[in-house]
N, C-alpha and C positions, 0 to 999 in steps of 0.2 A: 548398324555400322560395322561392327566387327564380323559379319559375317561375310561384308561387303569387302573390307580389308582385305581379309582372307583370303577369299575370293583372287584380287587384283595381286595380291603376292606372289600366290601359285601361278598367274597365269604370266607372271613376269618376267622377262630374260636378264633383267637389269636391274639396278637399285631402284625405289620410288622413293620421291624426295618426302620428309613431312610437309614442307611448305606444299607441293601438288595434293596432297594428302585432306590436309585442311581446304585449301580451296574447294576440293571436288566432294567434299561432306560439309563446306562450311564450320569448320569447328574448329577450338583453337589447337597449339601443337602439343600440351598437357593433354588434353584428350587423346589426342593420335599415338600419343605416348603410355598414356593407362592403357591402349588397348590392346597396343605391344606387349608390355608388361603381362595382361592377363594371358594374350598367346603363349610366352614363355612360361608360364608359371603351369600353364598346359601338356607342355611337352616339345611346342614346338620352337627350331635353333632358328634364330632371329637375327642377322646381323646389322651391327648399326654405325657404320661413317658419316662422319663430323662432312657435309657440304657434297653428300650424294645421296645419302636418305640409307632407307632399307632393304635388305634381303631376305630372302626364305631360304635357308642352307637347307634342311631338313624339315620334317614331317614326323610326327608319333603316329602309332597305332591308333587311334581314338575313333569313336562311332558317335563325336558331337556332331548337335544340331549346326555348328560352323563348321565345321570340319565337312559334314554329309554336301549341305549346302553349298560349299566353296567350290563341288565336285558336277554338281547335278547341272545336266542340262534342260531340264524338264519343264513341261507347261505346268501340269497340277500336281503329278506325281512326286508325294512328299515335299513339297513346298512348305508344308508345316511338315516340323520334328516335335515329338516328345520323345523325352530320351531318358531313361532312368539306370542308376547304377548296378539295380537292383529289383526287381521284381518279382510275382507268382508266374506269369503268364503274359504276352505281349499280347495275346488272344484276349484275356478276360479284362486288360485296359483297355484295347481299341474297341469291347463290347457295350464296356462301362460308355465309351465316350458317345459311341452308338446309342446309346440311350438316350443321350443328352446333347442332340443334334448336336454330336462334331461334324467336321467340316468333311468332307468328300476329298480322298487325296491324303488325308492325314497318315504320317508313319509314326509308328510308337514301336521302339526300340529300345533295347536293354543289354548291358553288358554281359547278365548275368538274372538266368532266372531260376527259382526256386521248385518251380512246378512246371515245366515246360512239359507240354503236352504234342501227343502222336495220335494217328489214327486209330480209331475204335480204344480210346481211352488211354494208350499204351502213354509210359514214361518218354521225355526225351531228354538226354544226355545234357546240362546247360553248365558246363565250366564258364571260369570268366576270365576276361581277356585274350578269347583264341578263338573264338566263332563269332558269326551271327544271327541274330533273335530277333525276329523283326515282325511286324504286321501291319498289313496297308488297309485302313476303312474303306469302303467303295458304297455309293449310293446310289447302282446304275437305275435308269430307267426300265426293268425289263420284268418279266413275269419270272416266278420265281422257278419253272422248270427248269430255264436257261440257266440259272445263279451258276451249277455244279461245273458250266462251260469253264470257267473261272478260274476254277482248277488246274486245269489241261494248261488254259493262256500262259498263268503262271511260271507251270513246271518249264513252258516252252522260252519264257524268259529267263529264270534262273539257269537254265542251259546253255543259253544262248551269253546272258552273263559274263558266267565262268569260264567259256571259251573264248571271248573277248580280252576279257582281264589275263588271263593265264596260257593260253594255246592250246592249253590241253582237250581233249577228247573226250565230249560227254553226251550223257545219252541219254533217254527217258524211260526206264519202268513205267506200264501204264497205271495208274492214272496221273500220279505225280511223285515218285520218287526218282530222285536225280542220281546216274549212275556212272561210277567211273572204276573200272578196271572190276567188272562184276560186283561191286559195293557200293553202298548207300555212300551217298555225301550232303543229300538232303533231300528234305521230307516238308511236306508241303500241308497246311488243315485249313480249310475252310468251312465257315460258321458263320452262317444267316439270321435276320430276323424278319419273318415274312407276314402279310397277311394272303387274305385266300387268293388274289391276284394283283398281287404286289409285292417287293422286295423292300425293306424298310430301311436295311443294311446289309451289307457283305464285309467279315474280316477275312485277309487271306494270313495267317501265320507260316512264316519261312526262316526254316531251321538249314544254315548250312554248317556244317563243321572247315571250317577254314586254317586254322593253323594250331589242332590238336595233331600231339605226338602219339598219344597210347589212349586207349577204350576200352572199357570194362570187361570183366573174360563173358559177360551175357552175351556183350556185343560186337566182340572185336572180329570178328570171322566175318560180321557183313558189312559192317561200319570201315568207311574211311574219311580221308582227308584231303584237302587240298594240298596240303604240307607233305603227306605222307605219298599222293601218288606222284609232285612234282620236285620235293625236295626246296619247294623255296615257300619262304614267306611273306605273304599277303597284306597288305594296307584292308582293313575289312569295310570303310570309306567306301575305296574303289570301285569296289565290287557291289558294293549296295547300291551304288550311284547306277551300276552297269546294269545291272537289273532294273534297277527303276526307270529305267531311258529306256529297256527293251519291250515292258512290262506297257508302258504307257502306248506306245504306236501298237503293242498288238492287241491292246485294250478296246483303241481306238477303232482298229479293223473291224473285232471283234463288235460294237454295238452298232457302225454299218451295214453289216451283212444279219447281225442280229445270227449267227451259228459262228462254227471254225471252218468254214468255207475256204476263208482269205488267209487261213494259218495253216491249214490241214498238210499239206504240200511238205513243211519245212518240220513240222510235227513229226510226220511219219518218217522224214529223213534224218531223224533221230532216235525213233523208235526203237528199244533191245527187244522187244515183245517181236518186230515184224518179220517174219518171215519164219519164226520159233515155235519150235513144240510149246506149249500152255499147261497149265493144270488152272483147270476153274474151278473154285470153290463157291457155290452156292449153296443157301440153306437146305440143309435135307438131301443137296445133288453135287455127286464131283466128278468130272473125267476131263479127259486129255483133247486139245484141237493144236491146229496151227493158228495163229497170229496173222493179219493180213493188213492190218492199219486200224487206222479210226475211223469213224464216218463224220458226217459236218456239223453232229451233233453228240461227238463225244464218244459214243460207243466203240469199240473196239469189237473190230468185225472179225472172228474167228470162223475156220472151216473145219466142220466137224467129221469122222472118219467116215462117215457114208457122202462125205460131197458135200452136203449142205452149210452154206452158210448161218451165221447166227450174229447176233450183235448183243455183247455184253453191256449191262448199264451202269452195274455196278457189282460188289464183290471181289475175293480174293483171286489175284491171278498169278501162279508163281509162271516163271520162265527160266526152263532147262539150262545149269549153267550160274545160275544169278542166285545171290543167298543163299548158298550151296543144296539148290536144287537139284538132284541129278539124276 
């Protein structure tokens, strides 16, 4: 009920009476009234006239399961929240739950984490109260070479997101770090559990920094912010809901077509890799190509200096210009 509330508050021009209130939960007006009470005690400005009901003045910062919910317009995507104030890793709880058939769809979310993990092992940055730490279960149907497509879908949602929410201009490092004014603003990991021809579980972990002022001297040179490239600050709600609404249809696409066929288009028109000098870091091997897209199965098609085509599958790819590459 109170997420229902909530819901009906935000989407409201006007007072809502408690007497329609009760009718439309069946419950008396002491209840309708605790549940106000727990909104306030939350953060959020509640106003209340005698024979017109209530208002939503305002809104806090908060990344609850009401709050998430009141926003989302989604069929499964995070329809369940788990939400902690505090955590190791949003990865190693949606893993946990993956163990123990949670639901498909599930977000596990945290204010703040402890151990917040990056690719090939590295740290990530997890203050509290100014980002978001997120991760969605997924129990697709598919064989597990596809799983890494997942990836890519992703990055293409949180892109699409924070242009949404914000206006701002953002772009995709391949394979999934999100880029705004040549800097990181988020970082994407995903982690399977498979057998030999089959997907048991997918978690995807998304790390964005959203309304951090300053960054470590390891990290400040590549790392930015939502805060810092537009100067305003963010509901992190919002933008979770944004990505989960964009996350979900090209999800959807995505297990139609069974590849990035039906996303590749919008992909590559966000692409900082396309059309750029490369430096490919493979084990044992590293030289220089241009960038040309992706293919419909995730590669990133570069052209090598004698002409030839090649398609990457995975490995380090800096791009001229980005993380002060130069």
């Amino acid at each position: 009920m109170k997420n229902e509330i909530l819901r009906l508050l935000k989407t409201s021009d006007t007072y809502i009476s408690g007497q329609q209130l009760c009718g439309y939960f069946k419950v008396s007006r002491t209840s309708v009234w605790k549940v106000m009470e727990q909104l306030k005690k939350e953060g959020y400005e509640i106003e209340a006239v005698r024979n017109r009901g209530y208002r939503l003045v305002s809104s806090p910062d908060v990344i609850s399961e009401a709050e998430i919910k009141s926003l989302l317009g989604t069929e499964w995507a995070g329809r369940k929240v788990v939400y902690y104030d505090e955590t190791d890793s949003t990865n190693n709880r949606a893993k946990d739950s993956g163990e123990k058939n949670g639901a498909h769809g599930t977000l596990f979310i945290a204010d703040k984490q402890n151990a917040g993990k990056g690719r090939r092992g590295r740290a990530w940055e997890s203050p509290s109260g100014k980002s978001i730490y997120m991760t969605i279960l997924l129990r697709p149907q598919i064989t597990p070479d596809k799983a890494p497509m997942l990836t890519l879908i992703m990055g293409l949602s949180v892109a699409e997101g924070i242009r949404k929410v914000s206006g701002a201009e953002t772009e995709i490092k391949w394979p999934n770090d999100i880029v705004m004014n040549k800097k990181k603003v988020c970082g994407i990991l995903t982690e399977m559990a498979t057998e030999m021809e089959y997907v048991n579980y997918v978690v995807i972990g998304v790390g964005i920094n959203v309304n951090q002022e300053y960054f470590s001297e390891g990290i400040k040179e590549i790392a930015t912010s939502l805060y810092e490239e537009t100067g305003t600050v963010y509901q992190r709600s919002e933008l979770i809901a944004a990505v989960l609404e964009r996350f979900e249809k090209n999800y959807e696409m995505f297990l139609e077509t069974g590849d990035l066929s039906a996303v590749r288009k919008a992909y590559d028109s966000i692409l900082v890799n396309r059309g750029q000098e490369v430096k490919v870091l493979e084990p044992g091997n590293e030289y220089r190509a241009v960038a040309e897209g992706i293919n419909k199965n995730g590669e990133l098609i570069v052209r090598l200096s004698d002409g030839r085509q090649k398609n990457i599958f995975a490995g380090e790819v800096s791009v001229r210009g980005i993380y002060g590459y130069v």
